[in-house]
N, C-alpha and C positions, 0 to 999 in steps of 0.2 A: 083495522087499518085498510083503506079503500086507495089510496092513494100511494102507487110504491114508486111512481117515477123515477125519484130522487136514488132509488137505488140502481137503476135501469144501467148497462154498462155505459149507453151514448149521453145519458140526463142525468151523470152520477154526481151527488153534492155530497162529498165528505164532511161538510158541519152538522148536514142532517141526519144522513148514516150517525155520526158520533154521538147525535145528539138523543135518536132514537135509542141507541144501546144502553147509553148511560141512564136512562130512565127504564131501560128494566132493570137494569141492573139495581136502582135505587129502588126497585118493587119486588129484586130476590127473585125474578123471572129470567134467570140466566141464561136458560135456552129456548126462551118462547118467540124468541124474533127470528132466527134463524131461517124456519123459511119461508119467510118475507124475503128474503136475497134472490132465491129460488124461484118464488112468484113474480118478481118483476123483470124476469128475462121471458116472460109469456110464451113459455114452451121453447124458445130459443136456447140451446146452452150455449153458445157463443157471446150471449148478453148478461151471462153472470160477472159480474164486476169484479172479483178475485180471484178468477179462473185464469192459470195461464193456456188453458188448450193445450199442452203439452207436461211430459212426466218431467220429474225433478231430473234435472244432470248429473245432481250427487245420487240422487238413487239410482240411476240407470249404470256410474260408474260403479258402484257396489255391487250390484248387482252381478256384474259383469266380469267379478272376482270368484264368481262362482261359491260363496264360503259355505254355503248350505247345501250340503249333497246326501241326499237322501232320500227314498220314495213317498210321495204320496206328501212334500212337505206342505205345511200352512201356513198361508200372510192374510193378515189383516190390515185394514184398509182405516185409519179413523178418520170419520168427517169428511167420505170419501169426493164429498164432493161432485163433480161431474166425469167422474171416474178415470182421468188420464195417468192417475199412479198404479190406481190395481189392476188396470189394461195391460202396463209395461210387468209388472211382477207375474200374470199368468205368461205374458210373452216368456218371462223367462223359467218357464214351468211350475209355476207354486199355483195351487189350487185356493183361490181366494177368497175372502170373504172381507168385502167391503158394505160399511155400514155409515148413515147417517140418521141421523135424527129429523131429519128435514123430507116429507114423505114427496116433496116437490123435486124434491135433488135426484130422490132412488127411482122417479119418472123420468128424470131428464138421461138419468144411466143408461137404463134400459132402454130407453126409445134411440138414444145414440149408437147402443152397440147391443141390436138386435139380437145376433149371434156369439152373443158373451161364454166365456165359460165362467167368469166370474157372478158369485155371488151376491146380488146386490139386495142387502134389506135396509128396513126403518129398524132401528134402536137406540138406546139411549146408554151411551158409556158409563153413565155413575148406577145404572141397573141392568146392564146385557143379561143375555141370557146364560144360564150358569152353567153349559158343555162347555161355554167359551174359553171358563177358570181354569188357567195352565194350559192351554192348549196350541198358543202360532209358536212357529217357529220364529216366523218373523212379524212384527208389530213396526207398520209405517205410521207415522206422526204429523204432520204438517197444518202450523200454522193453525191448530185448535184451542190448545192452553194461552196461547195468546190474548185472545176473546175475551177468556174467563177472569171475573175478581179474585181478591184477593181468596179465601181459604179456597175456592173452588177449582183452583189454579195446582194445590198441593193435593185436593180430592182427584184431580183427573191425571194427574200424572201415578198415585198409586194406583189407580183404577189399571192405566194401561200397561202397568207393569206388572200387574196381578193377572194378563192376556199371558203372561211370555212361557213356553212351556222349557223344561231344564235344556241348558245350552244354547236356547233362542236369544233371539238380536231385536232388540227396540231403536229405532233410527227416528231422529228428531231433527225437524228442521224447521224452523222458527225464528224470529228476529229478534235481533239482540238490542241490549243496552248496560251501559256503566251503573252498577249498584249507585241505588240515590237516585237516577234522572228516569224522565219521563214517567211519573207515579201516575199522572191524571191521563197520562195518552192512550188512547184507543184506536185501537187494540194496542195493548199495552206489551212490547218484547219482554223477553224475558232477562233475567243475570245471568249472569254464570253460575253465584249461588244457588239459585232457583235448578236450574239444570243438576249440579250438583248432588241434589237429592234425590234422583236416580241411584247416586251412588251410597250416599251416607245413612242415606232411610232404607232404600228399595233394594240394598245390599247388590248391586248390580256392578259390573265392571268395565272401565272406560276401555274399551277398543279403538276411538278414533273421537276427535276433536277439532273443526276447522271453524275458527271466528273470518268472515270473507263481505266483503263488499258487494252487493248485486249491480245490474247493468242501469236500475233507472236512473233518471235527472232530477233531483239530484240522489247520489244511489244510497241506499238504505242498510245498514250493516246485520249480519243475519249469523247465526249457527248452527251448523249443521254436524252432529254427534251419533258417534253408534257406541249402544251398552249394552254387554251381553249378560246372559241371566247362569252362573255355574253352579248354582243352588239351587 
């Protein structure tokens, strides 16, 4: 693919974006487009198209609760993106490791925040490397299981629950939808049910649950859940 315009933040065509995905997705190449998103902000990160340039509000107000007190604790980053969540979680002293699949993404990190203490690599959540098995404290979430199809969807949420070390907090934040609707949209929200299996499969337990409206026009319904791991 030579031509990413269409994904560019100022040239962005959402039929094409959608159309792109759903044609890996019908070739079982579930993470091979990814960074293409990354390539067509041409070393810009301010021209990623789903970047908000700023950490989540719900994370930062978590955060801010202080609930992890301990030395030397660990958060992970998934699908970090152009890294404004694992920025905000070293702010708030957890020694991070944020990770993407997208070897374009973990450039645009690094060359953003020269002087990081955060950890930025390339990996692949359905195969990370195996220190990782039980080991954050905390596991940020955002807006990745959304992406994915159908079983790949129940693959990457055991995946990031099998990160969570005993007592640790997995925080999900993702767009919602009413069991039944929006089957063919991409990136497709999640249920509640779907979220749910955090709790019923990954034996984990619900601490916190907000279904909430975001600010755009017109606004987009989202959820944002924290589960903690006491097994």
């Amino acid at each position: 693919m030579k031509e990413l315009n269409f994904l560019h933040k100022d040239t962005f065509s959402y039929e094409e974006y959608k159309q792109m995905v759903k044609e890996y997705h019908e070739q079982d190449k579930v993470l091979d487009w990814f960074d293409y998103i990354y390539q067509s902000a041409n070393g810009d990160f301010s021209k990623v198209f789903w970047a908000d340039l700023e950490p989540s509000p719900f994370l930062i107000e978590w955060l801010k609760k202080k609930i992890v007190q301990k030395p030397n604790k660990q958060a992970c980053v998934i699908g970090c993106g152009v890294g404004d969540d694992a920025e905000a979680l070293s702010d708030f002293g957890f020694e991070v490791t944020a990770f993407d699949i997208s070897q374009t993404a973990i450039e645009l990190c690094k060359n953003r925040y020269p002087n990081s203490n955060v950890k930025y690599v390339i990996a692949d959540l359905f195969n990370y490397p195996k220190e990782w098995f039980e080991f954050f404290d905390v596991v940020y979430e955002c807006n990745t299981i959304q992406v994915l199809p159908n079983e790949y969807r129940k693959k990457a949420r055991a995946s990031m629950s099998s990160l969570l070390a005993k007592n640790g907090y997995i925080l999900v934040s993702c767009r919602s939808r009413e069991e039944g609707e929006k089957e063919d949209e991409i990136p497709k929200p999640l249920s509640k049910s779907e979220l749910d299996e955090f709790i019923s499969i990954d034996k984990l337990e619900e601490q916190s649950f907000l279904a909430y409206d975001d600010k755009q026009t017109p606004s987009v319904p989202h959820y944002f859940a924290v589960y903690k791991k006491n097994i």
